[in-house]
PyMOL Python script that loads the backbone (N, CA, C, O; Angstrom):
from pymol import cmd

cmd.read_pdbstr("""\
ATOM      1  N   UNK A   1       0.850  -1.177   0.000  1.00  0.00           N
ATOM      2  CA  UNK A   1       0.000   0.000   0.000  1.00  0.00           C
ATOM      3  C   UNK A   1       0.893   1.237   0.000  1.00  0.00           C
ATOM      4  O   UNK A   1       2.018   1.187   0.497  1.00  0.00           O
ATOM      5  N   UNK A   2       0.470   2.192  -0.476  1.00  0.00           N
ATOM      6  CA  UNK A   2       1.409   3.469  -0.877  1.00  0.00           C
ATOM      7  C   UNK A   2       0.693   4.335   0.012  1.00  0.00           C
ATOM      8  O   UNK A   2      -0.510   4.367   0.269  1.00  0.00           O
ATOM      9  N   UNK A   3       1.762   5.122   0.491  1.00  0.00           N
ATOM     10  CA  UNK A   3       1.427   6.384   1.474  1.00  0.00           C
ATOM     11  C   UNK A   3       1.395   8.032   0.678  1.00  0.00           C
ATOM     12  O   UNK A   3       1.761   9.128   1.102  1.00  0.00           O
ATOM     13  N   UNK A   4       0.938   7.717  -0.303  1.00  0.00           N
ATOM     14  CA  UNK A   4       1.185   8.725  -1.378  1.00  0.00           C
ATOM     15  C   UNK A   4       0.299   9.328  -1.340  1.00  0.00           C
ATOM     16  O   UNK A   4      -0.746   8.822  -0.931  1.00  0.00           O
ATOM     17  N   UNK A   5       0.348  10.696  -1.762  1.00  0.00           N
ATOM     18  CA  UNK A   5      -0.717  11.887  -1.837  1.00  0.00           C
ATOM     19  C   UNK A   5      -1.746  11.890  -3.324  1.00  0.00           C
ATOM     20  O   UNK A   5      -1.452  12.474  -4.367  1.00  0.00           O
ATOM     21  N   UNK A   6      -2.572  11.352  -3.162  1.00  0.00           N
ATOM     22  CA  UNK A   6      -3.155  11.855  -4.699  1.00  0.00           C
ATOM     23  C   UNK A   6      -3.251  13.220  -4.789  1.00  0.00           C
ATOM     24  O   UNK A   6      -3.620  13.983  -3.896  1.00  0.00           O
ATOM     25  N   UNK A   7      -2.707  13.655  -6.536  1.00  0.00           N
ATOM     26  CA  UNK A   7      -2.360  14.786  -6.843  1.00  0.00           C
ATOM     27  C   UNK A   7      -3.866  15.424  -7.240  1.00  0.00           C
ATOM     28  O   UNK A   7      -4.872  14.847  -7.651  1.00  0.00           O
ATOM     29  N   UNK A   8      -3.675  16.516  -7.019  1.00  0.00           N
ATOM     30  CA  UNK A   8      -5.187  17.232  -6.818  1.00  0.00           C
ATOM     31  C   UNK A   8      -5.874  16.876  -8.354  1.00  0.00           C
ATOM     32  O   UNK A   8      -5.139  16.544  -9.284  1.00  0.00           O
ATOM     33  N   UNK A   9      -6.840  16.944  -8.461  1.00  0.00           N
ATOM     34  CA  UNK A   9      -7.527  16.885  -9.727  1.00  0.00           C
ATOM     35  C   UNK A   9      -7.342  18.850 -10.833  1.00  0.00           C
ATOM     36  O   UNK A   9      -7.192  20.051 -10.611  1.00  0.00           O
ATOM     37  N   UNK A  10      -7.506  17.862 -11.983  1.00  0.00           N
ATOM     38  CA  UNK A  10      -7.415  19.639 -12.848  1.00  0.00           C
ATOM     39  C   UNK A  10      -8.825  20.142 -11.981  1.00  0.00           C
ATOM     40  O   UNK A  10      -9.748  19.684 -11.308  1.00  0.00           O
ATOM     41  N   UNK A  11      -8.138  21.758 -12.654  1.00  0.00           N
ATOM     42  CA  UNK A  11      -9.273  22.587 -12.217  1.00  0.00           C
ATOM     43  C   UNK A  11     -10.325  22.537 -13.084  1.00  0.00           C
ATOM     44  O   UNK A  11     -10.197  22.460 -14.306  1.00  0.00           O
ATOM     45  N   UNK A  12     -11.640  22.590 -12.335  1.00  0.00           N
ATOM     46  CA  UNK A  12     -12.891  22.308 -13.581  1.00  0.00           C
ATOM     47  C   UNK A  12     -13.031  24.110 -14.045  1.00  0.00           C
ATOM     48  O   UNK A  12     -13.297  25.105 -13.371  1.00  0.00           O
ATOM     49  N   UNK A  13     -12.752  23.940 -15.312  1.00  0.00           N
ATOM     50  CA  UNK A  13     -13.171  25.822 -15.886  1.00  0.00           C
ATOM     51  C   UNK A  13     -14.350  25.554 -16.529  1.00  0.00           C
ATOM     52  O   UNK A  13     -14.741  24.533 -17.095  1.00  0.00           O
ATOM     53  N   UNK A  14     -14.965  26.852 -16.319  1.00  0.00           N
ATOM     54  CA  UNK A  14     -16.428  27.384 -17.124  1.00  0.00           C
ATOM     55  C   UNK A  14     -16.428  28.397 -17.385  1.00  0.00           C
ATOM     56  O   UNK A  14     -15.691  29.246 -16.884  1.00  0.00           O
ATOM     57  N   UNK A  15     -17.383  28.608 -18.373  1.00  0.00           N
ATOM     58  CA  UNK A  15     -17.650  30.231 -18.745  1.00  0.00           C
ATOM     59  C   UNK A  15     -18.576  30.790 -17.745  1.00  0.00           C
ATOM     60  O   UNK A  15     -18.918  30.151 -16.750  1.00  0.00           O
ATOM     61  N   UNK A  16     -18.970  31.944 -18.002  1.00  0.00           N
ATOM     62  CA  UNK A  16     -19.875  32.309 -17.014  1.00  0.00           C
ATOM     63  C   UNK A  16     -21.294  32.257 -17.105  1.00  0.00           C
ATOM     64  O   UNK A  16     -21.970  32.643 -16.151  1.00  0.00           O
ATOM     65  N   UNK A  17     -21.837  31.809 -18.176  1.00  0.00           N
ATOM     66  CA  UNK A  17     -23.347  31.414 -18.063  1.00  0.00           C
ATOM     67  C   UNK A  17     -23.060  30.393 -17.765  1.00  0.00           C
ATOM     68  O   UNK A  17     -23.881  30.146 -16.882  1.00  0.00           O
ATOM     69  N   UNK A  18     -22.145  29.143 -17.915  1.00  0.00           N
ATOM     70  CA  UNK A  18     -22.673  27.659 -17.056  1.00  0.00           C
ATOM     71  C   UNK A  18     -21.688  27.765 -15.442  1.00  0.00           C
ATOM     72  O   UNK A  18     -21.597  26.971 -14.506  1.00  0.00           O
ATOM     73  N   UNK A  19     -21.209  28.812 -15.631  1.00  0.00           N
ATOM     74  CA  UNK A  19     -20.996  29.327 -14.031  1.00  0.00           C
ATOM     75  C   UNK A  19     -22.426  29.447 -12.866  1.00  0.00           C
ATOM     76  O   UNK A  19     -22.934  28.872 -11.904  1.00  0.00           O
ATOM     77  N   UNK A  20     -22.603  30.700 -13.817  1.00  0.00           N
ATOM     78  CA  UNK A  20     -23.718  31.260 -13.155  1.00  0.00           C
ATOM     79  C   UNK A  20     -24.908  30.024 -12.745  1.00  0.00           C
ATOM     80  O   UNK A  20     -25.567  29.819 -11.726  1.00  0.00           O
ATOM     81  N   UNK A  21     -24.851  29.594 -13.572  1.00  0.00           N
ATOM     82  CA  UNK A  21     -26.436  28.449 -13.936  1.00  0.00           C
ATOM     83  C   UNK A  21     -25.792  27.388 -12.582  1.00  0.00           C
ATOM     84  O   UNK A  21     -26.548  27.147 -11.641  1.00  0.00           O
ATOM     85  N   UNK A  22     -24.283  26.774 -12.597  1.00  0.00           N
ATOM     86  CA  UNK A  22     -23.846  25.555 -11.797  1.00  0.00           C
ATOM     87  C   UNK A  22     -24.176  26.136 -10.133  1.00  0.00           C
ATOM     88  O   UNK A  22     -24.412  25.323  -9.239  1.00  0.00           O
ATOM     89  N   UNK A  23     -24.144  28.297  -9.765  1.00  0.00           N
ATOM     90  CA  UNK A  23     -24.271  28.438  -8.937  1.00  0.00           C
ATOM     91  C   UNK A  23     -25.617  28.984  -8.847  1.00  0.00           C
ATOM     92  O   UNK A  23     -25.803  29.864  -8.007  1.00  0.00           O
ATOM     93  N   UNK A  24     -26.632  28.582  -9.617  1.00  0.00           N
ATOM     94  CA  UNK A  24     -28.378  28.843  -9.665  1.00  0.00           C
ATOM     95  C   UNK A  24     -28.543  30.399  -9.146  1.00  0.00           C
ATOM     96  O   UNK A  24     -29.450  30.837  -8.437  1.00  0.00           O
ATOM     97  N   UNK A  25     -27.452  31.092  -9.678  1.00  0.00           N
ATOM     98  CA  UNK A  25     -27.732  32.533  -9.644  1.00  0.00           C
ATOM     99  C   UNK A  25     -27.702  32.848 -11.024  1.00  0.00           C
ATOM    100  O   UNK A  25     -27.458  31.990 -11.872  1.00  0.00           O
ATOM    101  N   UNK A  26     -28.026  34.480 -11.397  1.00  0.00           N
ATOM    102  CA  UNK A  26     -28.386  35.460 -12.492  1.00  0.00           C
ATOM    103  C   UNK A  26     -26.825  35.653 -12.976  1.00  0.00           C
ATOM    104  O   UNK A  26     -25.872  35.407 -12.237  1.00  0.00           O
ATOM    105  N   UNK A  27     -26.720  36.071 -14.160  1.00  0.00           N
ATOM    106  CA  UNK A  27     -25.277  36.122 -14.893  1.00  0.00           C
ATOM    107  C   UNK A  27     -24.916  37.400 -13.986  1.00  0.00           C
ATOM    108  O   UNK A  27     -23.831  37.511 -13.414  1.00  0.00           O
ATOM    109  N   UNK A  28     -25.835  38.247 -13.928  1.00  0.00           N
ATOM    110  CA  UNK A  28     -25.563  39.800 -13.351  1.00  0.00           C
ATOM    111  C   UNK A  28     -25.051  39.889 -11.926  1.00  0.00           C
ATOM    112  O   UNK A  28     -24.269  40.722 -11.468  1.00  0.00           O
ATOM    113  N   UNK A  29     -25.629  38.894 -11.328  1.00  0.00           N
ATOM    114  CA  UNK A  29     -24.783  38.387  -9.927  1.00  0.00           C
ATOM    115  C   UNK A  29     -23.576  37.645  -9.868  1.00  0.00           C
ATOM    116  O   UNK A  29     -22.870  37.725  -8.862  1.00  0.00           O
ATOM    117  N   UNK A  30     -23.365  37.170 -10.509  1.00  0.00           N
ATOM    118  CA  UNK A  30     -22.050  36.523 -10.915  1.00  0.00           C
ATOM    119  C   UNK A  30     -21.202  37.751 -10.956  1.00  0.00           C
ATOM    120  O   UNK A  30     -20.223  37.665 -10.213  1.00  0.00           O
ATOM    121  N   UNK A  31     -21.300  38.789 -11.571  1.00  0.00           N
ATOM    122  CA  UNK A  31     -20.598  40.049 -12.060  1.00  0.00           C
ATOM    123  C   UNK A  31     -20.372  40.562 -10.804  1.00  0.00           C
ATOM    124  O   UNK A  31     -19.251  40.639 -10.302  1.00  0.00           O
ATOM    125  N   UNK A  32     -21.579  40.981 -10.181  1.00  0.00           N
ATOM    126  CA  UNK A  32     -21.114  41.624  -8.922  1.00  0.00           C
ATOM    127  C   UNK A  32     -19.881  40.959  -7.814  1.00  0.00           C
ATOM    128  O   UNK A  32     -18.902  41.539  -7.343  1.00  0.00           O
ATOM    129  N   UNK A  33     -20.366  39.459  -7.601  1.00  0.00           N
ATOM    130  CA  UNK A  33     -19.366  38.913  -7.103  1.00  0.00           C
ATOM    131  C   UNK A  33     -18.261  38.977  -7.409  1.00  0.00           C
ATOM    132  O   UNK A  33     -17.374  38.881  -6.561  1.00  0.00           O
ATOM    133  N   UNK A  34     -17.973  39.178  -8.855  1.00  0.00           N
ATOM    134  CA  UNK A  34     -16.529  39.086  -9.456  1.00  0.00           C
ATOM    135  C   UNK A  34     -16.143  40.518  -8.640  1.00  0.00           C
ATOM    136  O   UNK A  34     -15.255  40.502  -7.788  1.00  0.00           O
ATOM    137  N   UNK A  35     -16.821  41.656  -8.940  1.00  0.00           N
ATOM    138  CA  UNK A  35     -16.180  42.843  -8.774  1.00  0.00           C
ATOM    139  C   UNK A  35     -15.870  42.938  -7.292  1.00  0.00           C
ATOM    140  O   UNK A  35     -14.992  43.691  -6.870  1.00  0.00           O
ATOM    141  N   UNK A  36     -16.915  41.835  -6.184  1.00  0.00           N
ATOM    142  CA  UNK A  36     -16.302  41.997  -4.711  1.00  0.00           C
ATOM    143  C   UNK A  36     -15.037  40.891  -4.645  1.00  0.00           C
ATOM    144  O   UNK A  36     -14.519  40.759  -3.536  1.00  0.00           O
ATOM    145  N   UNK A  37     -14.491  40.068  -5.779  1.00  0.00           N
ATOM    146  CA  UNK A  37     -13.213  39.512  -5.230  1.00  0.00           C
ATOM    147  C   UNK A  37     -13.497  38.285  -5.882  1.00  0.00           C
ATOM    148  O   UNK A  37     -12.521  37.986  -6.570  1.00  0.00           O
ATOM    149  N   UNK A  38     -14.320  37.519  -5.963  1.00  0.00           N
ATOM    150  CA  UNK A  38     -14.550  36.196  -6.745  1.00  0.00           C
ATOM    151  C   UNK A  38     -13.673  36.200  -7.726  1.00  0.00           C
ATOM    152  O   UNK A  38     -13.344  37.123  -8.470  1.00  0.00           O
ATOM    153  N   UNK A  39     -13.225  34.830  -7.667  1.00  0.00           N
ATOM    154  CA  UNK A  39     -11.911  34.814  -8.253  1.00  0.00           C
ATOM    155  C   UNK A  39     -12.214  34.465  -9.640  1.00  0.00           C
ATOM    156  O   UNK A  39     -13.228  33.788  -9.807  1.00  0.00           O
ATOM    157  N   UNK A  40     -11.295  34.913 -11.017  1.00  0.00           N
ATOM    158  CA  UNK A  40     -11.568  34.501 -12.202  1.00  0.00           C
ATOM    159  C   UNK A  40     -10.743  33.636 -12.631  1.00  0.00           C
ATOM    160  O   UNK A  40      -9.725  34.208 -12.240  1.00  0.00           O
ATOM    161  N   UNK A  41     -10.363  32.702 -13.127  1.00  0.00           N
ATOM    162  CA  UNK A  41      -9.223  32.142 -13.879  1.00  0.00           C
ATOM    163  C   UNK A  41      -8.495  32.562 -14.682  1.00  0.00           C
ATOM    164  O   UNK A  41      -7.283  32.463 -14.492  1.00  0.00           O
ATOM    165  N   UNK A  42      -9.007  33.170 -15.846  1.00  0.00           N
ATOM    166  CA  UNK A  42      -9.122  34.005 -16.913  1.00  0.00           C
ATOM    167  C   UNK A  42     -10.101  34.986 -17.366  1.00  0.00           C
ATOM    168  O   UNK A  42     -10.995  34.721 -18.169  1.00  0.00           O
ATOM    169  N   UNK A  43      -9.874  36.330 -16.736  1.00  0.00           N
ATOM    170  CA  UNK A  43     -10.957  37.205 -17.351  1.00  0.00           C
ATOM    171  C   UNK A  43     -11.147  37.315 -18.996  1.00  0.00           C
ATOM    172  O   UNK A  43     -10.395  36.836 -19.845  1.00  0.00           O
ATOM    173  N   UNK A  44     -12.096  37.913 -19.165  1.00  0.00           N
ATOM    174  CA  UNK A  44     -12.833  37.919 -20.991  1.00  0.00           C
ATOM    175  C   UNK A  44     -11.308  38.902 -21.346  1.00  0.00           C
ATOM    176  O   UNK A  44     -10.903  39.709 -20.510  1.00  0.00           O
ATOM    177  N   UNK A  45     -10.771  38.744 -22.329  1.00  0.00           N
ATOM    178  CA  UNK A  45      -9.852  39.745 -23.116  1.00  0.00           C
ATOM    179  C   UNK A  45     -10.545  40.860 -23.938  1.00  0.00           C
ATOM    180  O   UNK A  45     -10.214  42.046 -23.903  1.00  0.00           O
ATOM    181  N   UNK A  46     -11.773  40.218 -24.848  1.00  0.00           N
ATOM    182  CA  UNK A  46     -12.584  40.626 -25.569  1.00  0.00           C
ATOM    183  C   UNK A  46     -13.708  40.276 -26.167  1.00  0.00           C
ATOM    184  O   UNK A  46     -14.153  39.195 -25.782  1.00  0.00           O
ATOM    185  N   UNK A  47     -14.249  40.764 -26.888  1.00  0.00           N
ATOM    186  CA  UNK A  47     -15.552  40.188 -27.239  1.00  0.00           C
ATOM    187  C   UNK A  47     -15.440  38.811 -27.714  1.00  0.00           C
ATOM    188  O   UNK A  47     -14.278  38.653 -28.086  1.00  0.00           O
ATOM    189  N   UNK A  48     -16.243  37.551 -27.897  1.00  0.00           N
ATOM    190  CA  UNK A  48     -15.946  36.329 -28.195  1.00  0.00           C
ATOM    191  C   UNK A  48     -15.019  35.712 -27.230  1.00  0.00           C
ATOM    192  O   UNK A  48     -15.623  34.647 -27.105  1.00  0.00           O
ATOM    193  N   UNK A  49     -13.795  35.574 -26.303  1.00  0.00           N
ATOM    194  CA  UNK A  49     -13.236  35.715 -25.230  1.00  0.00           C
ATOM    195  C   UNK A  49     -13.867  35.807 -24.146  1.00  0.00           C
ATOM    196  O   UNK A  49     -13.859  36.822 -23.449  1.00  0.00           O
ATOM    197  N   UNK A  50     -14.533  34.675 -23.860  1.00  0.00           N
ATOM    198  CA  UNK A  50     -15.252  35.016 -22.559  1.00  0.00           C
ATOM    199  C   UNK A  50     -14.027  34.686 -21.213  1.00  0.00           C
ATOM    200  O   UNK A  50     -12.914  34.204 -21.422  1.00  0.00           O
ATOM    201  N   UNK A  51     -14.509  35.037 -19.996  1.00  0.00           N
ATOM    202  CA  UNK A  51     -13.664  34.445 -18.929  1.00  0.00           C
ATOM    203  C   UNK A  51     -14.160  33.143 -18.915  1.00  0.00           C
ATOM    204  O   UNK A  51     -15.202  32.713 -19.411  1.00  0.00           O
ATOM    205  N   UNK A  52     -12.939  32.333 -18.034  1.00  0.00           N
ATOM    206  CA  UNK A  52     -13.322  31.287 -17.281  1.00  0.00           C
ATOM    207  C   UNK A  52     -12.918  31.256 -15.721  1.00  0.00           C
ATOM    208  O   UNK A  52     -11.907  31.676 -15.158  1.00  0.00           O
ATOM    209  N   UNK A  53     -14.017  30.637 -15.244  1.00  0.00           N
ATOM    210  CA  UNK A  53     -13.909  30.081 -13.894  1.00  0.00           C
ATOM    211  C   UNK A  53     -13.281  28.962 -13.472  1.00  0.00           C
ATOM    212  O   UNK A  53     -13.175  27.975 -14.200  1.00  0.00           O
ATOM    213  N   UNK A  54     -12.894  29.007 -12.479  1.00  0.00           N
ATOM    214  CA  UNK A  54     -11.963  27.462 -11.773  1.00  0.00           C
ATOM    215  C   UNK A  54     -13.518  26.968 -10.461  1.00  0.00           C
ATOM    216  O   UNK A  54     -13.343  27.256  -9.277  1.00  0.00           O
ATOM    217  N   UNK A  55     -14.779  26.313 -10.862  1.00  0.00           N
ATOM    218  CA  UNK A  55     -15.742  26.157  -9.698  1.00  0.00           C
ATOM    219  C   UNK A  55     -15.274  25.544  -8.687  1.00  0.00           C
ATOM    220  O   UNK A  55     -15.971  25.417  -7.679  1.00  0.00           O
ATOM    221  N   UNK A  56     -14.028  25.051  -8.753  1.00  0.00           N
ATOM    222  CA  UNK A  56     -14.211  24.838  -6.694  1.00  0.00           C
ATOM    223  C   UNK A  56     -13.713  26.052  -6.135  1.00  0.00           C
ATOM    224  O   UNK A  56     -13.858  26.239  -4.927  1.00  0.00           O
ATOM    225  N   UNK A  57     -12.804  27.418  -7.280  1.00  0.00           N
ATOM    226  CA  UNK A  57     -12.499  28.098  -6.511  1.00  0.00           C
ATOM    227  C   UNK A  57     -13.637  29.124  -6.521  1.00  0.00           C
ATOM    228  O   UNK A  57     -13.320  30.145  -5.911  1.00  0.00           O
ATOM    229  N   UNK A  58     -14.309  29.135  -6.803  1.00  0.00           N
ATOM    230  CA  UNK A  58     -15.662  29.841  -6.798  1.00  0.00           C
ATOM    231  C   UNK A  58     -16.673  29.877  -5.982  1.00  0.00           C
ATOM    232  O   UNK A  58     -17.395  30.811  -5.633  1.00  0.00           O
ATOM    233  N   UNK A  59     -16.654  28.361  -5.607  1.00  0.00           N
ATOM    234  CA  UNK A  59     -17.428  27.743  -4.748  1.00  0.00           C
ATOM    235  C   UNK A  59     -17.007  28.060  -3.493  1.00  0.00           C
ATOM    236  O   UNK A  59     -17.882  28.525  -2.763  1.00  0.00           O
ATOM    237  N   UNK A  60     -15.618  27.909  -2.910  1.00  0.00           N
ATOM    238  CA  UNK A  60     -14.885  27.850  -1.852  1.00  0.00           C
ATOM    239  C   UNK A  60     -15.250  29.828  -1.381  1.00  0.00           C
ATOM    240  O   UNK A  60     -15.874  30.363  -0.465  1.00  0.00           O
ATOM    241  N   UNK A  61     -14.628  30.244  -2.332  1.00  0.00           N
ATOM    242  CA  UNK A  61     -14.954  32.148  -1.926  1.00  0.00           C
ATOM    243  C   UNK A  61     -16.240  32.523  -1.539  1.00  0.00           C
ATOM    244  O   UNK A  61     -16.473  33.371  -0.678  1.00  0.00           O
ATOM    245  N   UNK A  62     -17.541  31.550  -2.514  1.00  0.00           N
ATOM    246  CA  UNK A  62     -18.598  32.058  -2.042  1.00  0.00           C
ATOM    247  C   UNK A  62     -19.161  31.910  -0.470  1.00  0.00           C
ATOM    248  O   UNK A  62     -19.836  32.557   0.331  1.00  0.00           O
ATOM    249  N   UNK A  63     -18.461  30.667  -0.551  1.00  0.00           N
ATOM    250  CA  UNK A  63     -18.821  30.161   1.284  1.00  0.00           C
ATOM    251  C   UNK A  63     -17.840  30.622   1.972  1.00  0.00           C
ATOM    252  O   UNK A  63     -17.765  30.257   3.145  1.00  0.00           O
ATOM    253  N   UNK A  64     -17.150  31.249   1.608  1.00  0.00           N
ATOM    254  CA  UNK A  64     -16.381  32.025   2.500  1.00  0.00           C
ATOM    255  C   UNK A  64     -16.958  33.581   2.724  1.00  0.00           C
ATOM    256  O   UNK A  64     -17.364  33.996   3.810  1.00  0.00           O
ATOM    257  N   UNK A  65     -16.924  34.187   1.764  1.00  0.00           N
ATOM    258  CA  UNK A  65     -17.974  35.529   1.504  1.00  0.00           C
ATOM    259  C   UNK A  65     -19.282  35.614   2.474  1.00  0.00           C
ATOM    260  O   UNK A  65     -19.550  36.490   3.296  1.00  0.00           O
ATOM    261  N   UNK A  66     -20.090  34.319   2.098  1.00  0.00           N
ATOM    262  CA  UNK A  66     -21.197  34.170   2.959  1.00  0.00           C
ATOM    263  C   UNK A  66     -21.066  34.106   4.120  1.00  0.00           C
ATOM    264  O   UNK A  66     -22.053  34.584   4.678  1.00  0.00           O
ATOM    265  N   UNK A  67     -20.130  33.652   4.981  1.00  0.00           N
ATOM    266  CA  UNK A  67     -19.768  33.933   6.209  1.00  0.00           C
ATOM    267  C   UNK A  67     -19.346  34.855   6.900  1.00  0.00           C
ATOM    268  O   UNK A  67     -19.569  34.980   8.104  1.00  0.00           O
ATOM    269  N   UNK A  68     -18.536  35.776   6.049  1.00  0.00           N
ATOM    270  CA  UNK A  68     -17.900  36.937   6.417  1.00  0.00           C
ATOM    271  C   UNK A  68     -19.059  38.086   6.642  1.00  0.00           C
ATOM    272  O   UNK A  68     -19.362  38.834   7.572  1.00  0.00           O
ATOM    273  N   UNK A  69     -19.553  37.839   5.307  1.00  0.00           N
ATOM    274  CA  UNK A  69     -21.161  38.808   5.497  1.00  0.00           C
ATOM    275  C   UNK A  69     -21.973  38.397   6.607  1.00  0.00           C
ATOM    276  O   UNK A  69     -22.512  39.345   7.178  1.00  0.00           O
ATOM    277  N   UNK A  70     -22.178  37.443   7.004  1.00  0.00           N
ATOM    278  CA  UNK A  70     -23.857  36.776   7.796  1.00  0.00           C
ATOM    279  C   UNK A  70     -22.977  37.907   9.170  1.00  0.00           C
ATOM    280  O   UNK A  70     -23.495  38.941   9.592  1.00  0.00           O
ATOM    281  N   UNK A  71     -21.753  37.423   9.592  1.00  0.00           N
ATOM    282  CA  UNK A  71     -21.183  37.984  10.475  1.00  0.00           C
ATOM    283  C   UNK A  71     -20.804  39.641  10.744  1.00  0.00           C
ATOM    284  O   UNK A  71     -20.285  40.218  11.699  1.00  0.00           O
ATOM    285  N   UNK A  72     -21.244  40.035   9.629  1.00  0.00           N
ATOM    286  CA  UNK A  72     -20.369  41.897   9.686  1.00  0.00           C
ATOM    287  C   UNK A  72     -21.524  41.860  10.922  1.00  0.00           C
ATOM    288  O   UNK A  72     -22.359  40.991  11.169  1.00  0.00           O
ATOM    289  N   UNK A  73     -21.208  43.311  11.690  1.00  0.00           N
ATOM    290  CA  UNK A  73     -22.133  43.566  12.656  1.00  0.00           C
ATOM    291  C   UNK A  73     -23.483  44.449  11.978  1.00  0.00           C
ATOM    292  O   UNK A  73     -24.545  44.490  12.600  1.00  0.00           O
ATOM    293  N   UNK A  74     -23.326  45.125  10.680  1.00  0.00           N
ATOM    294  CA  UNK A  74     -24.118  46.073  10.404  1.00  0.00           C
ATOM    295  C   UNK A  74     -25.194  44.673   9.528  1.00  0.00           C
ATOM    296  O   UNK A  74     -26.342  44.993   9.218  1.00  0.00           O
ATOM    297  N   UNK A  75     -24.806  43.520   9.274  1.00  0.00           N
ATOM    298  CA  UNK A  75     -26.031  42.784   8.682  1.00  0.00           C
ATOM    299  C   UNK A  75     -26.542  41.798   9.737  1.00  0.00           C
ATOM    300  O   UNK A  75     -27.239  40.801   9.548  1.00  0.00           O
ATOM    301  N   UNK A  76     -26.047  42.287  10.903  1.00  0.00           N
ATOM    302  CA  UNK A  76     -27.192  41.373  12.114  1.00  0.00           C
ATOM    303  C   UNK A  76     -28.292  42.471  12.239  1.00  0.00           C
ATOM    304  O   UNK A  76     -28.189  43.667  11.968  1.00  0.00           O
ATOM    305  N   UNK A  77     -29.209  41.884  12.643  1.00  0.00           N
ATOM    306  CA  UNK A  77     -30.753  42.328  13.424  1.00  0.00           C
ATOM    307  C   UNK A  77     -29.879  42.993  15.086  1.00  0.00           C
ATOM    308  O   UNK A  77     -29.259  42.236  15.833  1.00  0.00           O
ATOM    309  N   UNK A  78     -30.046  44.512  15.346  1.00  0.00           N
ATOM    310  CA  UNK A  78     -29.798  44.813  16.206  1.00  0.00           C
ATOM    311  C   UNK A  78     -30.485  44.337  17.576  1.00  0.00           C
ATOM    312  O   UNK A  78     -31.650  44.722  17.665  1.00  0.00           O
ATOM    313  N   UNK A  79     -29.918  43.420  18.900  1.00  0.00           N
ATOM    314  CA  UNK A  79     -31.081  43.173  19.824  1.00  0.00           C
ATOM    315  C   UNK A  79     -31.986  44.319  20.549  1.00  0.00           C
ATOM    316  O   UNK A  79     -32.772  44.015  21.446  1.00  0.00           O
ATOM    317  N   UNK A  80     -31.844  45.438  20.169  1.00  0.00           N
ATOM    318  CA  UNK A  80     -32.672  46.570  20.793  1.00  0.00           C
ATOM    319  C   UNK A  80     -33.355  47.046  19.786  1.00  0.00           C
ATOM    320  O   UNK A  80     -33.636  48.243  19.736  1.00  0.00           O
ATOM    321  N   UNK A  81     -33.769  46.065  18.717  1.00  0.00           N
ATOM    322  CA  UNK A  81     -35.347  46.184  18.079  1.00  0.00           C
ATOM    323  C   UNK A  81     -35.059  47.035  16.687  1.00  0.00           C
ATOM    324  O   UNK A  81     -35.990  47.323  15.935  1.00  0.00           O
TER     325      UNK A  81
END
""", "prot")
cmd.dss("prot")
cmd.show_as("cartoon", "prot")
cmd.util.cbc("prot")
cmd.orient("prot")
């Protein structure tokens, strides 16, 4: 038996409509996320040139994002009503 590391798998890339669609959000939300930090693989160069995504690293930021937000203090429910 081998004590060996399996080497990570390739990164899965997408464009951003089967981005958007794999994360059952709007293309236009996808955008915003990009502009708060969501990571791209390859942004669009130009027209026809779309970006691609790496989805686990997409995946990984969003649940990270989502946590950071649930937690800011200004998006809790204040307890004094």
């Amino acid at each position: 038996m081998s004590d060996a590391v399996p080497a990570e798998a390739p990164a899965a890339l997408v464009n951003r409509v089967q981005m958007a669609a794999i994360l059952g959000v709007a293309k236009t939300t996808l955008d915003e996320w990009v502009k708060r930090g969501c990571p791209v693989h390859r942004p669009a160069r130009a027209k026809g040139s779309p970006a691609r995504f790496d989805v686990a690293r997409v995946v990984r930021w969003r649940l990270q994002d989502a946590m950071r937000r649930a937690w800011e203090p200004h998006s809790r429910p204040s307890p004094l009503g």
